[in-house]
C-alpha positions as CSV (number, residue, x, y, z in Angstrom):
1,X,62.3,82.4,85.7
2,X,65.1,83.3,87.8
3,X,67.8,80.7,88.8
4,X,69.2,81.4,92.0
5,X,72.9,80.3,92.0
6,X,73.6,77.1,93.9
7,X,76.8,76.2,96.4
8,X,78.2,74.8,93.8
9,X,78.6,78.2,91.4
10,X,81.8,79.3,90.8
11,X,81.2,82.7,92.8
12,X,80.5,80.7,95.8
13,X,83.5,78.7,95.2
14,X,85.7,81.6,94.9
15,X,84.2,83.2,97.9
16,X,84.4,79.8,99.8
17,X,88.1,79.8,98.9
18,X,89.0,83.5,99.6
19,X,87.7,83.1,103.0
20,X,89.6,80.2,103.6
21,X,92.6,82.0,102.3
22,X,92.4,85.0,104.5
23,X,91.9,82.4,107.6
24,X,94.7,80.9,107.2
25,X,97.3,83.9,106.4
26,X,96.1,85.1,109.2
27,X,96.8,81.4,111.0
28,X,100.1,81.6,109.4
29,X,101.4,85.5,110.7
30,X,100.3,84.3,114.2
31,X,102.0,80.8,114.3
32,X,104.8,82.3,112.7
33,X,105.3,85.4,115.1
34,X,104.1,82.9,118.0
35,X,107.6,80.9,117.1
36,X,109.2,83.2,116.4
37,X,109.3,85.0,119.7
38,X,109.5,81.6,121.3
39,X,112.5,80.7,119.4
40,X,114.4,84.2,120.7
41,X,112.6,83.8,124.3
42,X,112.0,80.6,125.3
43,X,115.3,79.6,126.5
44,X,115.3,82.6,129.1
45,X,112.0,81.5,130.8
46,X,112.8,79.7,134.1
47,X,111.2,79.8,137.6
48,X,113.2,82.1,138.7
49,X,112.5,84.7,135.9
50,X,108.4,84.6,136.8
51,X,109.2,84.8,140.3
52,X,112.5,87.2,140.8
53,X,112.7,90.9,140.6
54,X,114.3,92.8,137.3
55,X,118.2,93.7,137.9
56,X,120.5,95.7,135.6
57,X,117.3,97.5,134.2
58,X,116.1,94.8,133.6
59,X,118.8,92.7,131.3
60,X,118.9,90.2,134.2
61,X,116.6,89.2,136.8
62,X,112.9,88.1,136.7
63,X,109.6,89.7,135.8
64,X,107.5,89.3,139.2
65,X,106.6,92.6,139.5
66,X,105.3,93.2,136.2
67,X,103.4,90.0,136.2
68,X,101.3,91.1,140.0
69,X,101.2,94.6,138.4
70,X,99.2,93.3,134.5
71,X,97.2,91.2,137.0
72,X,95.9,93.8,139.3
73,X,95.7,96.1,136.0
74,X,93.6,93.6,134.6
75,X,91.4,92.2,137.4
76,X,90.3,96.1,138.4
77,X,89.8,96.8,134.5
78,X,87.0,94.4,134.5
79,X,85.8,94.8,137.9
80,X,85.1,98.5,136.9
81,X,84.0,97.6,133.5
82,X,82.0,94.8,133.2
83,X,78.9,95.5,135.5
84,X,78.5,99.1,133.5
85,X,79.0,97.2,130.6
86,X,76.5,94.5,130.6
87,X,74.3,97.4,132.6
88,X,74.7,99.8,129.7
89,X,74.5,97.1,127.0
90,X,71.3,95.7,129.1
91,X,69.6,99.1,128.8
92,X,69.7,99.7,125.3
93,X,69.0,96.5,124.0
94,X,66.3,96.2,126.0
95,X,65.0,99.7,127.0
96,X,65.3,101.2,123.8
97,X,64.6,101.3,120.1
98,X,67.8,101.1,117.6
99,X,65.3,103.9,115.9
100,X,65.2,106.5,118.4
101,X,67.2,109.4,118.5
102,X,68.6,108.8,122.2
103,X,69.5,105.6,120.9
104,X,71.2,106.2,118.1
105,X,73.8,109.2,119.8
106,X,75.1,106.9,122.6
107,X,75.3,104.4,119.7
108,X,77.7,106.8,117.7
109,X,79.2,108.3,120.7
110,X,80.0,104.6,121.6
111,X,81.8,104.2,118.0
112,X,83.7,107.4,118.3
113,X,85.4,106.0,122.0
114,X,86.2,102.6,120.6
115,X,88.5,104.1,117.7
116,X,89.9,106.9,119.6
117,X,93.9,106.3,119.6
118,X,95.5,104.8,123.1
119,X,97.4,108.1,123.3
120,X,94.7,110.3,123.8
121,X,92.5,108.2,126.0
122,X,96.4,108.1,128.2
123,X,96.2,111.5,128.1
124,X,92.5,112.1,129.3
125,X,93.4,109.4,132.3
126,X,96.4,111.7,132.9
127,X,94.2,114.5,133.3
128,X,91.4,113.0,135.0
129,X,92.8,110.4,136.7
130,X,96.3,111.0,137.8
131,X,95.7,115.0,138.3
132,X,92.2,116.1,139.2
133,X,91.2,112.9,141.1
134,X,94.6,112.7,142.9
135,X,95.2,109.2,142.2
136,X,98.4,109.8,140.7
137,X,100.9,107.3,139.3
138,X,99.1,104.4,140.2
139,X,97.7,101.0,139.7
140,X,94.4,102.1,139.6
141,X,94.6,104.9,137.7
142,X,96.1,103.1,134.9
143,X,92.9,100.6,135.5
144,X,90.4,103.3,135.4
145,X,91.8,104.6,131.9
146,X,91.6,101.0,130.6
147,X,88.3,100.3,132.1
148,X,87.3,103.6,129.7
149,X,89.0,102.4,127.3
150,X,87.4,98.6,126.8
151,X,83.6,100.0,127.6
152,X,82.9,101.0,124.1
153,X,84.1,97.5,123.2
154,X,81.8,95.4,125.9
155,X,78.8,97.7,125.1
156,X,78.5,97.4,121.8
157,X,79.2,93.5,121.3
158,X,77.0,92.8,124.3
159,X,74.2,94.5,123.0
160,X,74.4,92.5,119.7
161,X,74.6,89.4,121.6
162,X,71.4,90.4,123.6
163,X,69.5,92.0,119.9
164,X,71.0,88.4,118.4
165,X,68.4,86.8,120.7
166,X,65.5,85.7,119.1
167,X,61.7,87.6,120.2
168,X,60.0,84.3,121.0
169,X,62.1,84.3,123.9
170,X,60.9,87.2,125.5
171,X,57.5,86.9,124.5
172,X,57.2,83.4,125.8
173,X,58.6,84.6,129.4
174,X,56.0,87.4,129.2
175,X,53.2,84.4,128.5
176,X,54.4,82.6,131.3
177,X,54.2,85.7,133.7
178,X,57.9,86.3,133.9
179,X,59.0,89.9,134.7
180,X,61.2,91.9,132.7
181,X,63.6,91.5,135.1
182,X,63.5,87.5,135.2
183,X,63.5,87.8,132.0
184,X,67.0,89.5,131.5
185,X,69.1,87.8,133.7
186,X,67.4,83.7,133.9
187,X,66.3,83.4,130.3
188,X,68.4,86.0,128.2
189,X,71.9,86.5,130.2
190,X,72.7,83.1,129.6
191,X,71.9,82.4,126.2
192,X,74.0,85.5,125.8
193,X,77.1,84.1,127.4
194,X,79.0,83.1,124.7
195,X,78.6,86.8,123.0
196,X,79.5,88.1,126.4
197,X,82.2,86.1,127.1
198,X,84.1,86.8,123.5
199,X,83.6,90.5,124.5
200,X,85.4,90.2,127.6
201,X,88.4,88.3,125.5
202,X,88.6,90.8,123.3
203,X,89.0,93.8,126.2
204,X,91.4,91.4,127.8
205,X,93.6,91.2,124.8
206,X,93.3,95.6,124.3
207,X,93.9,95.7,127.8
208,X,97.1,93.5,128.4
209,X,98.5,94.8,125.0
210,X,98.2,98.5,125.9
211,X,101.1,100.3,126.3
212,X,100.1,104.4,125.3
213,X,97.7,104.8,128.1
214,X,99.6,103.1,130.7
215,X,102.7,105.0,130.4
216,X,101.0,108.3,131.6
217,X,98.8,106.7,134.4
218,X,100.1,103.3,135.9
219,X,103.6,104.6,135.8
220,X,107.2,103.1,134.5
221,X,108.5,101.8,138.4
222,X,109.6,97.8,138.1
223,X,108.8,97.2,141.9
224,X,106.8,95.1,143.3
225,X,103.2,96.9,144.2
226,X,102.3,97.0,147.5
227,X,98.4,98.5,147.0
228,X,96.5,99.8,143.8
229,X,97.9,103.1,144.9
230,X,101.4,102.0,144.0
231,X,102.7,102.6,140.6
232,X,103.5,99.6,138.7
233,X,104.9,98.5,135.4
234,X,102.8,96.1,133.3
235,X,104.2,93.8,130.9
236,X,103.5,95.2,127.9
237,X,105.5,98.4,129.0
238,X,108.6,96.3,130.5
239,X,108.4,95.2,126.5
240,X,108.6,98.2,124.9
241,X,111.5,99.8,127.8
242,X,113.4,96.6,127.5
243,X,113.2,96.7,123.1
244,X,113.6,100.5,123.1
245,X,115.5,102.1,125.7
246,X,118.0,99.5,127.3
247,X,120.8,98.5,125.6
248,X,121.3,94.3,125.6
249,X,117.6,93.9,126.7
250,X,115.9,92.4,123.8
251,X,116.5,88.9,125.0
252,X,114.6,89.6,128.3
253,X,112.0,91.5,125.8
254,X,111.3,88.3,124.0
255,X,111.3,86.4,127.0
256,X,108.8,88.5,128.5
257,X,106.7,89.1,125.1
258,X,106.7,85.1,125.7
259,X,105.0,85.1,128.8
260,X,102.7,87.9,127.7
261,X,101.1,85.6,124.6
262,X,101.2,82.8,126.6
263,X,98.9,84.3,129.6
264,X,96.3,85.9,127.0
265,X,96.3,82.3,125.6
266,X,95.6,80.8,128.4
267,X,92.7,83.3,129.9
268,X,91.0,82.6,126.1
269,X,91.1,79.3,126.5
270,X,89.7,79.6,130.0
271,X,87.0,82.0,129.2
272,X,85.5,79.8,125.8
273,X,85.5,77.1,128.1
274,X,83.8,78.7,130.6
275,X,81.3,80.1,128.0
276,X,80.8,76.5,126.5
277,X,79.3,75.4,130.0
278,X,77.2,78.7,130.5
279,X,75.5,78.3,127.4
280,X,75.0,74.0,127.3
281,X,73.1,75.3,131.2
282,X,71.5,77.7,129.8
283,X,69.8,75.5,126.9
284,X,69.5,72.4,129.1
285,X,67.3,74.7,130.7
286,X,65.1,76.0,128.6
């Protein structure tokens, strides 16, 4: 007779403890880059700086601009990419079978978008975009190319939220006369928040971090936007023009790297939250 190893064997031990280990150097580079940037940029963050314009190219002066520009960037991004997201995710985690052969190319076509570099997909929103659409150097365009950029990301973790679901579910709604439609968006939507909701932190943090793509499509100009048409500089880019091409800027780099963490902090927070209620609804009722 076989003995099947316990939790207290020594591999599971030693796996328990490697796991633990990993989680918390991974803890520890955050926590330690998280003061570290605040120790070099917290002392620059006033009212003024979130509300001013940049001066000097931006080794004095505020970050306003940028701040309106991420947020529009952002707010578009999703707009554009969540419903064809949770629509595409919807489709083949209901529609189809992992098995067939449609199936399986959007599956690996889906793979292939999420690791191609930022560069490229900057240069495809150049193309596309800025050129043949017309859009130009704009807030929107930049949007557009980070909306394509995140899809791959919602798709695919959606859709294992929704295959995550257990059958009874759907056969139990079928028992009760529930359409397919009812189905999907009263029964397994919301038990599929939480999934949904992580997805959408994790194109939040690709999006506000991207830099590549932005450069050729939402443009480099530190003014305040007046429309999506306008070009505007996000955050991450004010970063990387204040760290690598102006001279005396790293303290405003830092300062703004601050604000940066601080903002995708507090839209996790926000969002987990958010998905904590959803999904205590969505099992009180059912």
């Amino acid at each position: 007779m076989i003995r099947l190893p316990t939790n207290h064997s020594f591999p599971d031990r030693l796996l328990k403890l490697f796991s633990w280990f990993c989680g918390l150097l991974l803890l520890f580079f955050f926590i330690y880059l998280f003061l570290d940037i605040a120790r070099q940029g917290l002392s620059q963050i006033t009212f003024n700086f979130l509300t001013t314009d940049p001066m000097n190219a931006g080794r004095a002066g505020g970050i306003a601009p940028m701040l309106v520009s991420t947020l529009l960037l952002l707010t578009l991004c999703l707009l554009v990419s969540l419903p064809i997201g949770i629509a595409s995710a919807i489709y083949l985690a209901e529609y189809t079978d992992e098995t067939q052969w449609f199936a399986r190319i959007i599956q690996t076509n889906l793979n292939v978008l999420a690791s191609v570099p930022s560069i490229v997909m900057g240069l495809f929103g150049y193309a596309f975009f800025v050129v043949a659409l017309g859009l130009g150097f704009s807030i929107l365009a930049g949007a557009l190319t980070l909306a394509c950029m995140v899809l791959p990301l919602l798709i695919r973790n959606i859709e294992d939220s929704l295959r995550n679901i257990p059958d009874e579910y759907r056969i139990n709604a079928t028992a009760l006369g529930l359409s397919r439609y009812r189905t999907i968006f009263q029964i397994l939507l919301p038990m599929a928040a939480r999934g949904i909701l992580l997805a959408v932190i994790l194109s939040i943090g690709r999006a506000m971090a991207e830099t590549a793509a932005l450069l050729y499509t939402s443009g480099y100009v530190s003014r305040m936007p007046e429309s999506i048409l306008d070009s505007g500089r996000s955050l991450s880019v004010h970063i990387f023009d204040l760290s690598m091409n102006v001279p005396g800027g790293e303290q405003n780099a830092y300062a703004s790297a601050f604000t940066l963490i601080v903002l995708l902090l507090m839209i996790n927070i926000t969002t987990l939250s958010l998905s904590r209620k959803i999904q205590k609804g969505a099992f009180s009722e059912h």
